[in-house]
N, C-alpha and C positions, 0 to 999 in steps of 0.2 A: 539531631545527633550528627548530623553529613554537615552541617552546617559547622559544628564545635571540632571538628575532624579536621576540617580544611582549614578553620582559625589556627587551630595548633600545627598542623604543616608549612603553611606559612608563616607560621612568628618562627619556625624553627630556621628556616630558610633564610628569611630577613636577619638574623640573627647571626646564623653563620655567616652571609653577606658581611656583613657590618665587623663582623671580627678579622673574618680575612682580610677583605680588601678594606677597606676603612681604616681598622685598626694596624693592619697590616700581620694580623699573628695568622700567617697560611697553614701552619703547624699545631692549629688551636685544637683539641680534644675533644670527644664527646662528651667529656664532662665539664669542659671547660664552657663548652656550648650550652649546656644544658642549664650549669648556673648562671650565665651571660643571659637564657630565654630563661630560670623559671621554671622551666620543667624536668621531669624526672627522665634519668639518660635512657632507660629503658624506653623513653619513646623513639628518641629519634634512632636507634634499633630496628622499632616499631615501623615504622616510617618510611625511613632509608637503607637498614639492614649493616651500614657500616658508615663511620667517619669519611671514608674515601667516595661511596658511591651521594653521599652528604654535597661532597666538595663539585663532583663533577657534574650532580643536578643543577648546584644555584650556577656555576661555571657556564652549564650550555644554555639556562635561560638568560642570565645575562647577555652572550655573548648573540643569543636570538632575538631578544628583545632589544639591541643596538642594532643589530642585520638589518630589522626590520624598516627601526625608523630608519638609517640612512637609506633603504633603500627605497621607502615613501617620502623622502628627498628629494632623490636624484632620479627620480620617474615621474613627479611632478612638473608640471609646465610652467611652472614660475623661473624665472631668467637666472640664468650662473651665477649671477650676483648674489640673489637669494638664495641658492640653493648653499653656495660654502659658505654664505654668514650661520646661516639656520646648522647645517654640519658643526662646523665651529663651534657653537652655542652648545649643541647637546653632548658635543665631544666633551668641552671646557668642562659643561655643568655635572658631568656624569664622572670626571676624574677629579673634582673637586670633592664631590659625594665619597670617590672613591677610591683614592690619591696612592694606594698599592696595586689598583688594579691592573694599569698600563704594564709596567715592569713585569708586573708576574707573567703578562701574555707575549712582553719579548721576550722572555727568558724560555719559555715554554712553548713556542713558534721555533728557536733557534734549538730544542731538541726533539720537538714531534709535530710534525707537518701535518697532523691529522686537524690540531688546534686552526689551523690557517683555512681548511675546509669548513670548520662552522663558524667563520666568522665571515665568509664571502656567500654570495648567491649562489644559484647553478650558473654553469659555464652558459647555458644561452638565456639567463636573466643576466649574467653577466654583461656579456655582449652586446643584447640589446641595451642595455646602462649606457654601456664605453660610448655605442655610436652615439646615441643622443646628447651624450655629452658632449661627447667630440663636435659635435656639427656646431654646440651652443659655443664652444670654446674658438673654434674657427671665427663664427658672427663679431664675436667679441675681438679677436685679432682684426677682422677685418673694419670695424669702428672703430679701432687704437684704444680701446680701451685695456686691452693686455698685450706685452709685449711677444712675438713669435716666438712660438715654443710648442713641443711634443704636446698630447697628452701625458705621457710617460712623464716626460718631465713636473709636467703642470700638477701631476697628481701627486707624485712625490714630495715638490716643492710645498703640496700643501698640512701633508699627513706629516714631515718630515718641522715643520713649523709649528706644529700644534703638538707633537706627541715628545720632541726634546728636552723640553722643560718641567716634561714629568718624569720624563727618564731619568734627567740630572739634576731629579729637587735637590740632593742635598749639596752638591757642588753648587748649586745657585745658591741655595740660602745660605752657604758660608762664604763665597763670593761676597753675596751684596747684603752682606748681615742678615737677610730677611729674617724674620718672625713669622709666625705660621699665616698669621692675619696681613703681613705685610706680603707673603709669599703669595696669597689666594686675590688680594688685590692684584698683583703683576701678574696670573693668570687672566684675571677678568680685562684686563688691558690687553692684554695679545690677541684680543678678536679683532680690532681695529690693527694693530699691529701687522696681522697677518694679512689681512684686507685690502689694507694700506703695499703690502709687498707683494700681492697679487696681482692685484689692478693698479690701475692708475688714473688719476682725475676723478675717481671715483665717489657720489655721496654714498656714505658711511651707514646710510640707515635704509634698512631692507626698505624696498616696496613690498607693504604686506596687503596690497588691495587684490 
């Protein structure tokens, strides 16, 4: 019974998931949810008690379940190189999956600073993050492998390259004609793309040993 309880919490979840950010309907209903999962609305009532508190459960596992991996990323000992290909990868791949999610969380950062708290670590996981980076990001200056620059910079240059061209899907796709399928290939190119404006002389494919 605990076992068919948790199947139907999560297909309700996964469901909502997929309506909001996928479909992009943020405004999707609990009935609209209900026949999207299948189930009868009185559950997710059952469950979640309102459409709202629906939206901000799949909202903070999401946004904890991204936390997490970047931050078994960029605490890893694999070299800077690896770390923002691998970043990159799961960023691309998770806004591909989930192509409204990006937007909803500038839009929603730019009127409640609270959003920005679960998407970052504690201040001293923080920290320890920045320095270790920072020292990888200096080795790597100092091998010329990237040109002299902040981490500030360095970081932004990277988030600010990958998260643009979800912002401004639709002014890209009427730009350069794209098609949906035309538009998810020029995502999957911008890993190299970015990589490529990162570093320099750089081979292209992670060392995954």
């Amino acid at each position: 019974m605990a076992e068919k309880t948790q199947q139907t919490e999560d297909l309700i979840k996964e469901t909502a998931m997929r309506l909001f950010f996928q479909k992009g309907h943020i405004h999707a209903t609990t009935q609209e949810i209900a026949d999207e999962a299948g189930v009868n609305r009185a559950l997710i009532h059952y469950y979640f008690r309102s459409r709202d508190l629906l939206f901000e459960k799949v909202l903070h596992e999401t946004l904890g379940a991204m936390r997490q991996k970047i931050d078994d990323i960029f605490s890893s000992n694999e070299t800077l190189f690896n770390k923002i290909s691998r970043f990159i990868d799961i960023f691309i791949d998770q806004n591909i999956d989930y192509p409204y999610l990006e937007t909803f969380l500038v839009t929603e950062m730019a009127k409640n600073s609270e959003t920005i708290k679960q998407m970052r670590p504690s201040d001293e996981r923080r920290d320890d993050l920045k320095k270790k980076v920072e020292q990888q990001l200096r080795d790597e200056i100092a091998a010329g492998t990237i040109e002299p620059i902040a981490i500030e910079h360095f970081m932004i240059n990277l988030m600010s390259l990958c998260n643009y061209p979800l912002i401004a899907k639709p002014m890209v796709q009427d730009f350069f004609h794209f098609d949906e399928a035309a538009y998810k290939k020029f995502l999957l190119e911008r890993r190299n793309v970015v990589l490529q404006t990162l570093f320099k002389q750089k081979n292209l494919t992670p060392d995954l040993k």
